[in-house]
C-alpha positions as CSV (number, residue, x, y, z in Angstrom):
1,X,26.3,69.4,33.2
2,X,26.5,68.5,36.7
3,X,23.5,70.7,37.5
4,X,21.6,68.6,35.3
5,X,23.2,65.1,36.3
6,X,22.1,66.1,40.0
7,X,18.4,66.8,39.5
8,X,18.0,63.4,36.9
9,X,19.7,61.1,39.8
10,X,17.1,63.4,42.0
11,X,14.1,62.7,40.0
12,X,15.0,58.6,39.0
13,X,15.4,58.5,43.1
14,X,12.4,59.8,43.9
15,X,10.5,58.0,40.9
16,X,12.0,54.4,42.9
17,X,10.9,55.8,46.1
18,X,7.0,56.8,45.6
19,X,7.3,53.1,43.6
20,X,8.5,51.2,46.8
21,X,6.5,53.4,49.1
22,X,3.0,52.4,46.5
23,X,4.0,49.0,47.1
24,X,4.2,48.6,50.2
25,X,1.4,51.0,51.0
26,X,-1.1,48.4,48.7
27,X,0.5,44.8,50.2
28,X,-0.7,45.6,53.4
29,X,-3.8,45.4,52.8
30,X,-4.5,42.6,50.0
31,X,-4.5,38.9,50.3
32,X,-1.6,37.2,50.9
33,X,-0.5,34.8,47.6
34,X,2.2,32.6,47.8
35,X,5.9,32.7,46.6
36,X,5.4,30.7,43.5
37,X,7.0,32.4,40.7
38,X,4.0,33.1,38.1
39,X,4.1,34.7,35.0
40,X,1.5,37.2,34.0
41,X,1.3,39.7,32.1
42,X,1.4,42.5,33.9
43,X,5.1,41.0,34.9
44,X,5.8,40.9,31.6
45,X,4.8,44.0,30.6
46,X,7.0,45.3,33.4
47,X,9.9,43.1,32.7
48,X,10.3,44.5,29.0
49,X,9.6,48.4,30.2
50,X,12.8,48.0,32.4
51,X,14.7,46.5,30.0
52,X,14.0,49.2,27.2
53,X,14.7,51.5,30.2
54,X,17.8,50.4,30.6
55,X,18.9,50.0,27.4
56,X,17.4,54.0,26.9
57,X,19.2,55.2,29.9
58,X,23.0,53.5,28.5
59,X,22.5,54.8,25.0
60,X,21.6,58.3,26.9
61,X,24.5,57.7,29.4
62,X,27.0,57.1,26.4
63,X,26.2,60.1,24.4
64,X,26.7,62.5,27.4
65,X,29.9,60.6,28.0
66,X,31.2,61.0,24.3
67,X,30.1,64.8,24.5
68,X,31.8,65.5,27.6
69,X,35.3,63.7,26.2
70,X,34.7,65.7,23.1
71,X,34.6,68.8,24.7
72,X,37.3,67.9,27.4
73,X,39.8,67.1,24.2
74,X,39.1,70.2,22.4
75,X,39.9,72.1,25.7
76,X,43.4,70.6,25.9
77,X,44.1,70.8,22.2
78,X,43.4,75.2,22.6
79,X,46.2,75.0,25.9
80,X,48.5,72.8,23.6
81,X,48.8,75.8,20.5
């Protein structure tokens, strides 16, 4: 479980990496707008995908938890017979 917890952390982290290194590899180069907020719809394409990714990753996040409690409780009620 660990094994696996390790190499998802590893993967999401390097996911945000290539992300941040993309974006700062493309704003060199373009014009420069200013810092108005605007909404587009790329933005708000965006804005929902990390939201259901979020949401995805808590539901995900929850189950593990509930498996690993189930299977830490069923290990102390074997020591406790």
């Amino acid at each position: 479980m660990r094994n696996s917890m390790k190499k998802l952390n590893t993967v999401l982290f390097s996911v945000v990496l290539c992300f941040i290194f993309t974006v700062t590899a493309f704003a060199e180069k373009t014009v420069k707008y200013s810092n108005e907020l605007t909404v587009t719809p790329i933005r708000i394409f965006f804005a929902i995908l990390v939201i259901a990714l979020f949401v995805v990753m808590e539901i995900a996040f929850e189950r593990i938890r509930e498996k690993r409690v189930e299977k830490r409780n069923k290990k102390y009620g074997k020591d406790d017979k």
